[in-house]
N, C-alpha and C positions, 0 to 999 in steps of 0.2 A: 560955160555951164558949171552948174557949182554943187560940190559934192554933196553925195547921198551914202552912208552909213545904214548898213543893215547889220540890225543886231539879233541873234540867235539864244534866248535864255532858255535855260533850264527852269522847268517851271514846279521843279518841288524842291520840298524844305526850304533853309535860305538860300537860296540860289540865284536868285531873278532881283531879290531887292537890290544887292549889295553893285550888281552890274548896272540897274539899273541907276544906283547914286554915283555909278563914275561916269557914266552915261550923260547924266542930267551935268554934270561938273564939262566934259567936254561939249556941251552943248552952249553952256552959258559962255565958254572961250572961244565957240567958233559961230556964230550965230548966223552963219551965212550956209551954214552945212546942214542937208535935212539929214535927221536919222530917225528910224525905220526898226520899229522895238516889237519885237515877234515873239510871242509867249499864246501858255493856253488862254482860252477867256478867263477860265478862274481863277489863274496865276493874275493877268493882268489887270482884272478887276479888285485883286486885294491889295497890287503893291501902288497900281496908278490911283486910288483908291485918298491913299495918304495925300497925293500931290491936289486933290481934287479942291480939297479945301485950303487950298491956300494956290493966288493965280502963280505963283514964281513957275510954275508947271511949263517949260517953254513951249513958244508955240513952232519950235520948229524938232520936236520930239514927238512921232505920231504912232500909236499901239495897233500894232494889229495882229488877230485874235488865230492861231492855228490851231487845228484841229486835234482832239487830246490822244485820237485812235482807238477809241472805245467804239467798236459800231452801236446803234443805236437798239436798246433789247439786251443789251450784251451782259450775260451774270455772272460775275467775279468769282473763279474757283475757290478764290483763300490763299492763293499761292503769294508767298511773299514779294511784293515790289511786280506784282501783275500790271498794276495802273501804269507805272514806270516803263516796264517792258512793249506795251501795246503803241506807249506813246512815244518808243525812241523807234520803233520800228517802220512806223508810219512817218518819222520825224523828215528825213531827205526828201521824201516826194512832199509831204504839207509844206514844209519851209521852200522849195522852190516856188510848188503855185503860189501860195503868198507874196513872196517877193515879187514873182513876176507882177501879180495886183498893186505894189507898193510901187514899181518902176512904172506902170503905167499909170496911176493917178498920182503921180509927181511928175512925170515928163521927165524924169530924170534916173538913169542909168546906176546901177550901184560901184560904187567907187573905193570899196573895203569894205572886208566882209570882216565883224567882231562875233566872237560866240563864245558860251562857255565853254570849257575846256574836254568837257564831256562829249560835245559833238567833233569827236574825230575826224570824222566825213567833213566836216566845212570847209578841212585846208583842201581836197580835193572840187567841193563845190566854188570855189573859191580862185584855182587856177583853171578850172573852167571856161569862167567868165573871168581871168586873166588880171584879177583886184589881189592884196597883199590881203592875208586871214593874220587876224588878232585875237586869238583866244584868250581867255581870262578864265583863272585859276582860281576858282571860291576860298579855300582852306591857305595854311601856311606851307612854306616852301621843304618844309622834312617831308610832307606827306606828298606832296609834287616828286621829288628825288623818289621814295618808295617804288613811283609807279615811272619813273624814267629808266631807274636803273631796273627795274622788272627781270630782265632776262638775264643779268649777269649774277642778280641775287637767285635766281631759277638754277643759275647751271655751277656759283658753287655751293649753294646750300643741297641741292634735289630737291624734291616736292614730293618727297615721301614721307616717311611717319616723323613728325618736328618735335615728338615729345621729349627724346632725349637732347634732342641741340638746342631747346626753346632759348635756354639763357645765353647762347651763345653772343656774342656783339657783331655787328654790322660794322666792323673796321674799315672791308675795303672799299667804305664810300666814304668819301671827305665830308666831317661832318656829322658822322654818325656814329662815331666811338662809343658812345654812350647809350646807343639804342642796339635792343637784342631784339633777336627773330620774332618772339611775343606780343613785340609791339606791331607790330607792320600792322596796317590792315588786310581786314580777308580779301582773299583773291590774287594775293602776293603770291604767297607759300602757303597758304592752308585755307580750306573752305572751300569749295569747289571751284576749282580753278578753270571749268567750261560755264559757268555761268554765264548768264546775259552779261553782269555787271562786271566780271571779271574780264572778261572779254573784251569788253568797252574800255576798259581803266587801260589794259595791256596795250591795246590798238591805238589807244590817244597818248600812252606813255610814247609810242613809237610816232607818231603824229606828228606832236608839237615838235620835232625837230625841224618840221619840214616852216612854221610859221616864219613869219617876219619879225614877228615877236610875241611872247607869252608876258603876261602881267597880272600881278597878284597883289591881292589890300593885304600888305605885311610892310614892314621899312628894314632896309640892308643892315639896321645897327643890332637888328635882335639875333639874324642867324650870319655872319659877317660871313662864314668858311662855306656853307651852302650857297648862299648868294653867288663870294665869288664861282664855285663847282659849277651854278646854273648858268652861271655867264657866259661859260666856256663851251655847254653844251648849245646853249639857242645863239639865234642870230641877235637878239637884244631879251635880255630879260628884266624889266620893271618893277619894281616893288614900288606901288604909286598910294599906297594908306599909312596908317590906320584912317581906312575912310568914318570911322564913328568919330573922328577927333576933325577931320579935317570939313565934315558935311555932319556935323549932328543933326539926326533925324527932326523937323520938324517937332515943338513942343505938345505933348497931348495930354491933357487931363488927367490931372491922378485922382481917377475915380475911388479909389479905396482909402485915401489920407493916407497915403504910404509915406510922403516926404513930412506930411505934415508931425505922423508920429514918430518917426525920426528924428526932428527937429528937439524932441525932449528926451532924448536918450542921448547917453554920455560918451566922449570920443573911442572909436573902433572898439565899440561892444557886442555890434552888430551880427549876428550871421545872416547872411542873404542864401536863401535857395531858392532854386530854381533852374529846372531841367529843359529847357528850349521849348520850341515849339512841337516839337518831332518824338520826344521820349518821354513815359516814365516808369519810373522803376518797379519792378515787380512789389507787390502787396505787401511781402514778407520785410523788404527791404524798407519799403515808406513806414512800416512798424517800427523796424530798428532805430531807422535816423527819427522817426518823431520819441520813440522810447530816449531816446541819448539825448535830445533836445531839449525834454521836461527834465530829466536826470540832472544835465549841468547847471539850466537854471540861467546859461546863456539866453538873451532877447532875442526873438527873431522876424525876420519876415519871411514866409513860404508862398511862393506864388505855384498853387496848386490848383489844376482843374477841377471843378466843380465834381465831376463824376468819378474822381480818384478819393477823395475825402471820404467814401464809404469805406474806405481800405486801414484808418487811422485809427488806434487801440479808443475802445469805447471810452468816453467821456475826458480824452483827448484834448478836443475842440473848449469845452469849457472848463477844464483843470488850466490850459493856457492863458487866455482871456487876457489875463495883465502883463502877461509872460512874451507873447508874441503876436503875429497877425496873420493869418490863413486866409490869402486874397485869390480870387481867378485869375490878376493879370498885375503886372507893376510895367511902371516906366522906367526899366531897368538902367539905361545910361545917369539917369537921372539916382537913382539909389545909390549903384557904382561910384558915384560922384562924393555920397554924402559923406561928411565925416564923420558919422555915427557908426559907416560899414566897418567891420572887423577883420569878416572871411566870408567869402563867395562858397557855394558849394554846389557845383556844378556838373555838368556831364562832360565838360572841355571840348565843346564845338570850336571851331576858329573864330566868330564872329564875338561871341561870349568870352575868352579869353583876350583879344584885344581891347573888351570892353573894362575887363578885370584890369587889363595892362593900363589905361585910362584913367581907371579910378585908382589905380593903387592899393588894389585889396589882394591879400593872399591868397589862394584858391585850396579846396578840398575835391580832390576830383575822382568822379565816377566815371568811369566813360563805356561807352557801351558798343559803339561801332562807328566804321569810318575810321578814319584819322583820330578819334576820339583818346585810342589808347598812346599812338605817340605822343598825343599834346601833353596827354598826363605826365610820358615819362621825361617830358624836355623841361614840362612844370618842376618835377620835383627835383631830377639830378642833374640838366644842364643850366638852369635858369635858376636856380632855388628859390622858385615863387610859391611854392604850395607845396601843398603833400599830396599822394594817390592813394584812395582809402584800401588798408591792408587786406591783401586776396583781392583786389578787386571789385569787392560786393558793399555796401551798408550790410555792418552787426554796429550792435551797441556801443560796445567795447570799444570797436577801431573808431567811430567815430567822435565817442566822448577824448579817447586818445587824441586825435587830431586836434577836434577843438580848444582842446587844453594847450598842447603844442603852440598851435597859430595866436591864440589867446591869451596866454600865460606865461609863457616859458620865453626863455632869450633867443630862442631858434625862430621861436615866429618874429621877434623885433629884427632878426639879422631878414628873414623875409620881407618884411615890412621895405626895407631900406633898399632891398636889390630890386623888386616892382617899382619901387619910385624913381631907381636909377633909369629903369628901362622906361618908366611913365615920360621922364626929363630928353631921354634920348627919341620916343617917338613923335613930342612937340618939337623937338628939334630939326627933325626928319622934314616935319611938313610945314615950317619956318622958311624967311624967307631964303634963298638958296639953301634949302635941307638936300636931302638926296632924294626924298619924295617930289618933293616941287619940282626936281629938275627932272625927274623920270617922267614925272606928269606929262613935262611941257616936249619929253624926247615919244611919247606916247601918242602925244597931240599932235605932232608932227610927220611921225610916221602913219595918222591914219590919214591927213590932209595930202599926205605925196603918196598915197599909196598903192597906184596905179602900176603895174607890173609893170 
């Protein structure tokens, strides 16, 4: 009988793709294993969506559509992360029925259960039915540690008023010297620590010990002292990317001549912006950074949604014109790539900074939540890849500052050169015997024996 892999995504922000490309990669090395890709429909209509047009889509990867937990009529209070909340709640009972419909039109039994890291409960559904759980960790491994060490950073900091400790350092985790209280994300130490999401992060911090193994799109040469800490805590922990380097997304049309007007601009002159798919920045701040933008006189490309562009100082848009490009959308690995980029200016998602690590461009980072504010802080004082814009916010000021910095000055060529170190170490990683390749194939392994 030959195995079936069921796999459990989280179906907002980036979450579903990036599991879904290591997904598609264990697929193409075991071609004898069915797996079994459970998201909402609209999750998996956008990310299977990519694969449609082009057949490499294996046919032994098959989507099936769970229920989002919105009853039908149902009208959204405004409460933040409502959609999120309805749909993780419902999530144990939908992901069962489902599977069970997956085990019966396969004939075939589930044999390891993968999910994101989010679904806590899996390693319980998981020894259930008596298969090894595989969770998979979206972000980078500081912000994994945050939420492992959860309760030791609970009982010696308290969780009461953090304003006078904020700067304190997070020494007594290996790893973390250089990260203070400030950075953590909410739900740690501060922000409502009974929320849904805090809840969740807490209970899954406590979770993954229980897995077979935890795996995350990072390579062990970027955070060497976290890595070895993780190893010590899980029964295997994998760092199996940078999955953008090792599965580049499919090529997609650069609708807006993004690559093409880069081609005639002069080496790392570039600014690239752009805030994910999930953020932007309040109104006052898109004033600032485009105010500093015209100011310096720096080239750029801004990949900004159509309906934010109301928010941009009047005549803006055509004071620019020769100056830069104000597109709805770029083919940003593709940008990252070019040698025209300069500086990335970012919100510091994990997916987005590997991608930075790739290209070799310095970062300016915004970060707004999540893990967002540690990436920033590993950006600038353990990594010295970028800088985090001053107080946190876009003004004018801090940003023409930065760009000068990264642009100009010898601080950004000594950046320049520590990115490309780290660029040279993650081609390394996923070469042949890297430490990614070989995590891969220890990954590959334990979902193929993974029978309790």
């Amino acid at each position: 009988m030959s195995d079936h892999v069921a796999i459990f995504a989280f179906p907002f922000a980036t979450h579903a793709a990036p599991l879904l490309a290591i997904i598609h990669r264990l697929a193409t090395s075991s071609p004898n294993t069915h797996f079994s890709f459970f998201s909402t429909q609209q999750s998996n209509n956008s990310i299977f969506s990519i694969y449609k047009q082009n057949m490499s889509m294996l046919p032994n990867i098959k989507a099936y559509d769970v229920w989002d937990g919105v009853p039908e009529g149902y009208v959204f209070s405004g409460k933040p992360q409502e959609h999120i909340e309805m749909f993780m709640e419902s999530a144990p009972e939908s992901l069962k029925k489902v599977m069970e419909v997956a085990v019966s039109e396969t004939g075939r039994k589930v044999s390891c259960l993968v999910s994101d890291a989010f679904f806590w409960f899996a390693g319980e559904m998981a020894e259930e039915i008596g298969v090894a759980w595989l969770p998979f960790w979206t972000a980078g491994p500081i912000s994994l540690c945050a939420h492992v060490y959860t309760d030791l950073i609970r009982e010696t900091f308290g969780t009461g008023d953090m304003v006078e400790r904020e700067d304190e350092p997070l020494s007594l985790i290996p790893g973390m010297s250089k990260i203070r209280i400030r950075d953590l994300p909410e739900g740690v130490l501060f922000g409502n620590l009974e929320s849904f999401f805090s809840n969740m992060l807490h209970k899954m911090g406590t979770a993954l010990q229980q897995a077979a193994a935890v795996f995350i799109n990072s390579f062990e040469e970027l955070d060497p002292s976290i890595t070895k800490d993780l190893k010590s805590r899980f029964k295997h922990f994998l760092n199996v990317g940078p999955f953008n380097l090792i599965s580049p997304p499919l090529p997609v049309a650069d609708t807006y001549g993004c690559i093409t007007w880069l081609g005639k601009q002069k080496l790392a002159s570039i600014a690239y912006v752009s805030f994910g798919s999930v953020t932007t920045p309040p109104p006052h701040e898109l004033v600032a950074l485009a105010e500093a933008l015209e100011t310096s006189e720096v080239p750029f490309i801004w990949s900004l949604k159509d309906e934010s562009k109301v928010h941009l100082p009047n005549g803006f848009l055509d004071r620019t014109t020769s100056q830069g490009l104000v597109v709805p959308w770029t083919p940003q690995l593709e940008v990252l790539a070019h040698r025209a980029v300069g500086v990335f200016i970012t919100h510091c998602g994990w997916n987005s900074l590997l991608e930075s690590i790739a290209g070799g461009v310095p970062m300016i980072c915004r970060p707004f939540f999540g893990d967002q504010r540690l990436n920033g802080r590993i950006v600038e004082h353990v990594w010295e890849i970028g800088l985090k814009v001053e107080d946190g916010v876009f003004t004018k000021h801090g940003v023409l500052n930065s760009l000068d910095k990264i642009l100009s000055q010898e601080k950004g060529k000594k950046m320049r050169e520590n990115i490309r170190a780290l660029q040279q170490l993650a081609k390394k990683a996923i070469g042949p015997n890297g430490s990614s390749t070989n995590n891969f194939i220890a990954l590959s392994n334990l979902m193929l024996n993974a029978n309790m």
